[in-house]
KOLLUMPA-613695 format. One record per residue (C-alpha): residue number from 1; x, y, z; chain. Coordinates in steps of 0.001 Angstrom, whole numbers, plus 500000, padded with zeros to 6 digits. Example, Ala and Ser with C-alpha at 12.3 -4.5 7.8 and 13.67 -1.06 7.14 Angstrom:
residues 2
<atom nr="1" east="512300" north="495500" up="507800" kette="A"/>
<atom nr="2" east="513670" north="498940" up="507140" kette="A"/>
//
This chain:
residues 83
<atom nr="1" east="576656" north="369166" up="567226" kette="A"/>
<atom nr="2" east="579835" north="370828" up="565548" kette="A"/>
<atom nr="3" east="582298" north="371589" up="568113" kette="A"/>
<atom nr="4" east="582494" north="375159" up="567323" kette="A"/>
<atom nr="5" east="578793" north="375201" up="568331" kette="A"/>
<atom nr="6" east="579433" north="373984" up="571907" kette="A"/>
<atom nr="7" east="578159" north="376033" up="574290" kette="A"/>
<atom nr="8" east="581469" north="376709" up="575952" kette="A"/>
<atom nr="9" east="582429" north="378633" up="572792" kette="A"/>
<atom nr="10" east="579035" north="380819" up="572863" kette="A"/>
<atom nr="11" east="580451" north="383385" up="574793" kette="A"/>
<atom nr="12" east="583514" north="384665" up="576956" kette="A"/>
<atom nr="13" east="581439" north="384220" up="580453" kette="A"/>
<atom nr="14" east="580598" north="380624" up="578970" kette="A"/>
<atom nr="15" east="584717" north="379903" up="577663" kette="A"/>
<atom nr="16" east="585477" north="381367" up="580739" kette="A"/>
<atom nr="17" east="583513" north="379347" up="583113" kette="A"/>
<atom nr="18" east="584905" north="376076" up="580814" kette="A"/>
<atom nr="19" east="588303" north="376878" up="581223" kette="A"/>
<atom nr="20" east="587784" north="377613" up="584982" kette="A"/>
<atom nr="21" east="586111" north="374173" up="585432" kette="A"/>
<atom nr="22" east="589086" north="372791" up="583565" kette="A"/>
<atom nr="23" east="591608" north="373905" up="585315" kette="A"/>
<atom nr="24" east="590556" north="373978" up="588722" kette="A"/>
<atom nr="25" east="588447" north="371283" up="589114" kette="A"/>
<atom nr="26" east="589274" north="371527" up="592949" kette="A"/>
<atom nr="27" east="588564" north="374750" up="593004" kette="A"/>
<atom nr="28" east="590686" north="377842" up="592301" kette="A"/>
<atom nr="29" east="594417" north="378062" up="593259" kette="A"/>
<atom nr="30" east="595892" north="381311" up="593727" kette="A"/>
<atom nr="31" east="599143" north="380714" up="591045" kette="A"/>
<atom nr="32" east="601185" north="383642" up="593092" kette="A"/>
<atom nr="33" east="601084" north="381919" up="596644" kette="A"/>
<atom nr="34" east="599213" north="378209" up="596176" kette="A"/>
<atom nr="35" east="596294" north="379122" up="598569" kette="A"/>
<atom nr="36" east="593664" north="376617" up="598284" kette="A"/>
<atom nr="37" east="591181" north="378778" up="600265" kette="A"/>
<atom nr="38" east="587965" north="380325" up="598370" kette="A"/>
<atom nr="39" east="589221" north="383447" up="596945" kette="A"/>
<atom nr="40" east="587311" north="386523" up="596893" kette="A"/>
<atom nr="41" east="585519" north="387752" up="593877" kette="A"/>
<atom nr="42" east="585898" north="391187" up="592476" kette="A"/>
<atom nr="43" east="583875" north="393583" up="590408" kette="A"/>
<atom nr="44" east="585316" north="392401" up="587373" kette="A"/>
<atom nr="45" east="584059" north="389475" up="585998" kette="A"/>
<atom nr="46" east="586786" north="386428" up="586075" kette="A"/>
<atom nr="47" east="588865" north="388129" up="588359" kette="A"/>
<atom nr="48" east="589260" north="386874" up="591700" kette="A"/>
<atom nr="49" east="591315" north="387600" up="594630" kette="A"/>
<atom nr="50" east="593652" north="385335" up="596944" kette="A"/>
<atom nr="51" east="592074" north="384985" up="600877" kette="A"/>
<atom nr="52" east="595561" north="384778" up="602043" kette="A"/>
<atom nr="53" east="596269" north="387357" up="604348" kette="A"/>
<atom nr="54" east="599785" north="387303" up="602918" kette="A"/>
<atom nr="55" east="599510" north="387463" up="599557" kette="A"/>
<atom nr="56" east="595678" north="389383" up="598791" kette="A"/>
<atom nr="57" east="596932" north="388708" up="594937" kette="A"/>
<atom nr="58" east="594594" north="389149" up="591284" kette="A"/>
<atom nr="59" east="594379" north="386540" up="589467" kette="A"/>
<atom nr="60" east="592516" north="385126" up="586342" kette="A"/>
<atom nr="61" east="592351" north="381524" up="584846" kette="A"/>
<atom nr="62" east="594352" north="382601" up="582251" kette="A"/>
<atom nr="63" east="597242" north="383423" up="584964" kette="A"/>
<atom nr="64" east="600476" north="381461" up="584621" kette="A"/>
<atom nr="65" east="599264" north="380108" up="580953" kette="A"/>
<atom nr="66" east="601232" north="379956" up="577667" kette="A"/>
<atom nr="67" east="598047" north="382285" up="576440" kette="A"/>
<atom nr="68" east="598484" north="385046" up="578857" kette="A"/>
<atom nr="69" east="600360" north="386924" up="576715" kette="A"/>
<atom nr="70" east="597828" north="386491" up="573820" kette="A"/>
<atom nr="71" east="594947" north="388167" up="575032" kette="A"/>
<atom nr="72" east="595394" north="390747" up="572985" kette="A"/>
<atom nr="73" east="595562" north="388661" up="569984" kette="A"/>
<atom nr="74" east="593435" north="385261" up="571452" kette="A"/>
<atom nr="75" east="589976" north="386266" up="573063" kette="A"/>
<atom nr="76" east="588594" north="383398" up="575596" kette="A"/>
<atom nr="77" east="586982" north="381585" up="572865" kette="A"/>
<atom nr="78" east="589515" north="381550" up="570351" kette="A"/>
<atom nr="79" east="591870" north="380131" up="573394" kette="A"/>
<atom nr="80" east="589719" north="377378" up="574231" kette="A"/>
<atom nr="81" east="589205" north="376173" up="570438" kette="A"/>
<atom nr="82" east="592803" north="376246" up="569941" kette="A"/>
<atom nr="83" east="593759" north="374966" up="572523" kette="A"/>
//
């Protein structure tokens, strides 16, 4: 199978879910406060919010990346084939 053909590349749910695996392979880490605790999810896909009572921050996986800045440029699949 070519890489490009993997099936995290198939769609931005699927890069997405690669990434998230990737990165977080503990689980999700708010990057504003460091809260290990489940965060909640919101009613946008990929976005999830800190538990902390404190901090209640948004975040994505793409949050405190060298890519954030290209999203408008770099869609989720594009980012995880490049990089």
């Amino acid at each position: 199978m070519a890489a490009i053909q993997a099936p995290h590349f198939t769609d931005e749910e699927a890069a997405r879910k690669y990434l998230e695996v990737i990165r977080w392979p503990n689980g999700s880490v708010c990057p504003k406060c460091g809260s290990v605790e489940k965060p909640y999810t919101t009613e946008k896909p990929g976005v999830y919010r800190c538990s902390d009572k404190d901090c209640r921050s948004d975040f994505t996986v793409r949050a405190r990346t060298a890519r954030v800045d290209l999203r408008a440029v770099f869609n989720l699949r594009k980012t995880v084939r490049v990089g």
